[in-house]
C-alpha positions as a printed Julia matrix, in Angstrom:
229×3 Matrix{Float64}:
  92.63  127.39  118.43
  90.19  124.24  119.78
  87.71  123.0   118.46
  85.21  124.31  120.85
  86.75  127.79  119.92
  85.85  128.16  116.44
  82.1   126.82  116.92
  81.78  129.54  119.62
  83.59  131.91  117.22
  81.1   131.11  114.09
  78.04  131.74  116.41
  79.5   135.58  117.73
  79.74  136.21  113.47
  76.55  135.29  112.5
  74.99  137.05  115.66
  76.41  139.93  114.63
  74.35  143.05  114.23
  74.75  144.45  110.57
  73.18  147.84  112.01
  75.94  147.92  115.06
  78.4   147.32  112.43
  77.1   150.12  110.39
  76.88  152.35  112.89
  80.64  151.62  114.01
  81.58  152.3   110.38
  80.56  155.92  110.12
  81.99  156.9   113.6
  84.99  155.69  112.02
  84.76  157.16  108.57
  86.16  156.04  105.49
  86.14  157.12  102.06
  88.46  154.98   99.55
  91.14  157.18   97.72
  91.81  154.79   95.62
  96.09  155.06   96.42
  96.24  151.5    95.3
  98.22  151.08   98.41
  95.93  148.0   100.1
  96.19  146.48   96.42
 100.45  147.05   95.96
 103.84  145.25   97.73
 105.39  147.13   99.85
 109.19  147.18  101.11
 109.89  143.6    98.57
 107.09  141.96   99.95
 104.59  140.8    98.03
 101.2   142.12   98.28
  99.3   139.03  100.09
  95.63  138.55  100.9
  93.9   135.5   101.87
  91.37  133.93   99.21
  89.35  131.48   99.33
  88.91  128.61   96.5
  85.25  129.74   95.48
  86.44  132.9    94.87
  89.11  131.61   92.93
  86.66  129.95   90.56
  84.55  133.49   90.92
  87.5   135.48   89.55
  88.29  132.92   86.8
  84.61  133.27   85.44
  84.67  137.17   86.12
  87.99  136.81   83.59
  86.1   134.58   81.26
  82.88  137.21   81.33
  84.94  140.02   81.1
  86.32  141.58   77.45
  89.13  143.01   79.4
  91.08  139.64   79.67
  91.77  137.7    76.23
  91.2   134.57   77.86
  89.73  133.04   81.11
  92.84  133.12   84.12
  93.25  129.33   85.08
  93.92  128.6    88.94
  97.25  129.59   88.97
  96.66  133.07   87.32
  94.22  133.77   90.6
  95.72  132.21   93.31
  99.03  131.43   94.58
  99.76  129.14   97.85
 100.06  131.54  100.91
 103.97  131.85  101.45
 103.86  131.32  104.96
 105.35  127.67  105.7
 107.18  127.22  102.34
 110.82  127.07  102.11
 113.06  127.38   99.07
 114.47  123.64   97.9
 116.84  122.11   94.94
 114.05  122.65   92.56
 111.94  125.63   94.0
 109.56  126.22   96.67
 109.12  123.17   98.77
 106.79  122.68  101.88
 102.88  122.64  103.37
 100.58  126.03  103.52
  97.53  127.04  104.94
  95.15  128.75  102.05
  95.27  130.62   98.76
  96.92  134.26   98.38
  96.04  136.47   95.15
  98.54  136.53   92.69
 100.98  138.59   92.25
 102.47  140.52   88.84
 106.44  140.97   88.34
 106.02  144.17   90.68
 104.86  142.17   93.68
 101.19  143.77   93.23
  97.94  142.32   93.29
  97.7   140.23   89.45
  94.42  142.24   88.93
  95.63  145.94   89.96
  95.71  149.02   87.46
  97.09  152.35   87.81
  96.62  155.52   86.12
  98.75  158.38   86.71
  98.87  157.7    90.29
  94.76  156.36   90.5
  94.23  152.6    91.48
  92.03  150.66   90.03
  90.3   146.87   90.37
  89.96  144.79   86.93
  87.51  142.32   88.54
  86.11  144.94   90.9
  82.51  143.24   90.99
  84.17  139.88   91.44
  86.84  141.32   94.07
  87.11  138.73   97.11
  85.9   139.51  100.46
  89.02  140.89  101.99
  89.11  143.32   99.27
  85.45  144.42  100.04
  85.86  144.99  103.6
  89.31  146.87  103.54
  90.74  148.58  105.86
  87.95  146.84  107.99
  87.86  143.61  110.56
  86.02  142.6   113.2
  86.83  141.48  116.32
  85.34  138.45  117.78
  87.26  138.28  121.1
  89.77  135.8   119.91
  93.38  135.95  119.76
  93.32  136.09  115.86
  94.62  139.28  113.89
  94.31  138.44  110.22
  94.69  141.92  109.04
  97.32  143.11  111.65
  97.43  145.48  114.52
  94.0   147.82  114.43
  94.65  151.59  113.93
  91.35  152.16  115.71
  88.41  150.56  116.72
  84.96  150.96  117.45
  83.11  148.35  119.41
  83.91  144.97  117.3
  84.7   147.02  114.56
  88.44  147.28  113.98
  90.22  149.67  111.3
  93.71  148.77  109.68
  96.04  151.18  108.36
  94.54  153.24  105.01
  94.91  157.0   103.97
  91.16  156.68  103.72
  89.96  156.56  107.61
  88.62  159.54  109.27
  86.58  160.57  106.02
  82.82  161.03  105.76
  80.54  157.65  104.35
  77.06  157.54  103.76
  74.77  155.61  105.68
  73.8   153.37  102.48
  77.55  152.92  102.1
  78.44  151.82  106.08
  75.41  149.28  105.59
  76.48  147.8   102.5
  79.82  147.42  103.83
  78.61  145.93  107.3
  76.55  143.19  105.46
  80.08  142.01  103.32
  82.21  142.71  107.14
  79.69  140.15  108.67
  79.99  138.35  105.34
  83.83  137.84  105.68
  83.46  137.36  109.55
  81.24  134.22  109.21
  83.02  132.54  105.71
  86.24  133.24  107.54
  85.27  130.65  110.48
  83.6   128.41  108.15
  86.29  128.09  106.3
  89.11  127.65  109.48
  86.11  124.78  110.41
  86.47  123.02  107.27
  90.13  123.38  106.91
  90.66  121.7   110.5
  88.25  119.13  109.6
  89.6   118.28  106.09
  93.06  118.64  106.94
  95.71  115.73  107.09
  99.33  116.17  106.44
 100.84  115.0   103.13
 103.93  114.22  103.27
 104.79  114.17   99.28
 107.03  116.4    97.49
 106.53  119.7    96.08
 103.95  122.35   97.25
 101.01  121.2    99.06
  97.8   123.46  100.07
  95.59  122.91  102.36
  92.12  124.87  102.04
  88.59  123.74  103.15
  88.16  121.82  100.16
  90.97  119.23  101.07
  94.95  118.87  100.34
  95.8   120.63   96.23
  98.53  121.39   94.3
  99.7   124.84   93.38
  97.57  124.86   90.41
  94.37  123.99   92.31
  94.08  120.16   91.27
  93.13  117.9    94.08
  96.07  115.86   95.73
  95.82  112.14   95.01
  96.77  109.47   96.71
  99.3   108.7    93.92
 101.44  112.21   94.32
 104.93  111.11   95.15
């Protein structure tokens, strides 16, 4: 994607109308069921959803805050580099990656999923990252980008993503609270594909590199220096 692309991108998000969004919302219809299944792996993959580093450091406070967790998660309890790009060397994963995924628990689920007899549940729910907020919800700002995968249905810019939970009834209070976080997601998503591109600059050292909008890190969030081998 240019340049020119992603300013002209960033200026359709924030124009967009949290009240069109809304209304797009309830002709959809959604109603979360809480199935757990946006949260779990599915067919050996690993659950994997894009966050971004301040809501790393969100969830690690939210852990610290919370008397759920014994201790505060570090980086790598929160985040894991996005798989995409990485390749299996002599000594483990080896390569350069776009981005942060949540981690992931022995299962292949999302590190801060419950489940009790068959109901899903968030630990850090008020914490949760964007993409968690706005499931099974995108928009669509007339670029070539599918972050979420093929749409199930749409409605104007509004685009919905597979979830048992479409098609149900949702309050007005509800569809506007969950346009404000869509527009939300829609605007930190280009910012942060802005300041990626800008920041960005191949390594070329060993190990796992990953590049976010803060700069080049390693797995477990420190910044790369210039004396990595």
């Amino acid at each position: 994607m240019s340049g020119q692309s992603l300013e002209a991108e960033l200026e359709r998000a924030r124009d967009l109308d949290v009240s069109e969004l809304a209304d797009a919302i309830e002709t959809i219809g959604f109603e979360c069921t809480r199935c757990g299944a946006c949260c779990k792996g599915h067919a050996g993959d690993e659950h994997t959803a894009t966050v971004f580093p301040e809501e790393v450091r969100n969830l690690q406070r939210a852990t610290a805050e919370s008397p759920e967790f014994e201790h505060e998660y570090d980086w790598r309890d929160v985040a894991r580099p996005m798989p995409y790009g990485l390749h299996e060397g002599a000594d483990g994963p080896e390569g350069e990656t776009l981005e942060w995924a949540l981690q992931t628990d022995a299962c292949g689920d999302c590190t801060f999923y419950t489940e009790d007899e068959g109901t899903g549940a968030c630990t850090v729910h008020d914490a949760r990252p964007l993409v968690c907020r706005t499931y099974p919800f995108s928009v669509d700002l007339a670029t070539a980008s599918q972050p979420m995968g093929e749409a199930v249905d749409r409605e104007g810019p509004v685009r919905a993503h597979e979830c048992e939970g479409l098609g149900r009834d949702i309050s007005r209070e509800d569809a506007e609270d969950l346009a404000r976080a869509l527009k939300e997601r829609a605007v930190r998503d280009v910012e942060e594909a802005i300041a990626l591109r800008e920041n960005y600059e191949p390594a070329g050292v060993e190990g796992v590199v990953v590049h976010d909008s803060e700069g080049a890190k390693r797995p477990d969030g420190t910044p790369l220096s210039g004396d990595d081998p």
